[in-house]
C-alpha positions in Angstrom: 0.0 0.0 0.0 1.1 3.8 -0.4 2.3 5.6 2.2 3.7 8.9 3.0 7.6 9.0 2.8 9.8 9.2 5.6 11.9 11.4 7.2 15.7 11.4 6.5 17.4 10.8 10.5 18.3 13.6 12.5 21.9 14.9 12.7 22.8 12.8 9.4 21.8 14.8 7.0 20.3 12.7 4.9 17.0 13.2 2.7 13.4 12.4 2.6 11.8 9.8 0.9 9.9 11.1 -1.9 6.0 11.6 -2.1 3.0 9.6 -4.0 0.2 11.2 -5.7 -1.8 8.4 -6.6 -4.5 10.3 -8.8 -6.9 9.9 -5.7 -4.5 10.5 -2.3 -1.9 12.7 -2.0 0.8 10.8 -0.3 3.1 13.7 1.0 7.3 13.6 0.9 9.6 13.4 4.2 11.6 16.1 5.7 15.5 16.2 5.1 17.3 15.2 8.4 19.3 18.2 10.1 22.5 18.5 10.0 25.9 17.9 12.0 29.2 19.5 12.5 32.2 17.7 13.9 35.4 19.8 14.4 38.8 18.1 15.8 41.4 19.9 17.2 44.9 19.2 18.7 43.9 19.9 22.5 47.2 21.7 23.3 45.3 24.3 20.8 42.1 24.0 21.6 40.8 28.0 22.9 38.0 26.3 24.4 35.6 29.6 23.0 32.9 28.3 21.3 28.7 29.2 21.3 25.8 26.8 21.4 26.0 23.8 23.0 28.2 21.3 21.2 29.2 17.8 23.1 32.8 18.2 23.7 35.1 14.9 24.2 38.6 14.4 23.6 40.2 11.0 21.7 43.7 10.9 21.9 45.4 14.0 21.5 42.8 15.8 20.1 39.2 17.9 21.4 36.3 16.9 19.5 33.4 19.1 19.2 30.0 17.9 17.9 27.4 20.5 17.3 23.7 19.6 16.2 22.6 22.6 16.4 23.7 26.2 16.2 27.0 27.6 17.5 30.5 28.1 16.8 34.2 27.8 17.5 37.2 30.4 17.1 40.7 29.4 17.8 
């Protein structure tokens, strides 16, 4: 049977499915997933001024930050 598409998955980025007009129903498209930003630096760098919220972890010698939504990061 025909469905409405789905929505691409948040923070991936990915697209919608596509819609159905079936001459009778209008089957309507999904909406695009947001978006994600993942910024490494060396943590003997890292200026630690940033905006927003991002999730901040460190892998080796490096500070990640992961932002999902708005903000920013100056060195």
């Amino acid at each position: 049977p025909a469905t409405a598409g789905g929505s691409g998955t948040a923070n991936r980025g990915g697209g919608g499915a596509g819609g159905y007009n079936s001459g009778v129903t209008n089957y309507s498209s999904g909406a695009g997933g947001s978006g994600v930003v993942i910024i490494s630096v060396p943590t003997n760098r890292y200026s630690g001024n940033y905006t927003g919220a991002p999730t901040i972890t460190t892998s080796g010698l490096n500070t990640i930050l992961t932002f999902t939504s708005s903000g920013s990061y100056t060195a």
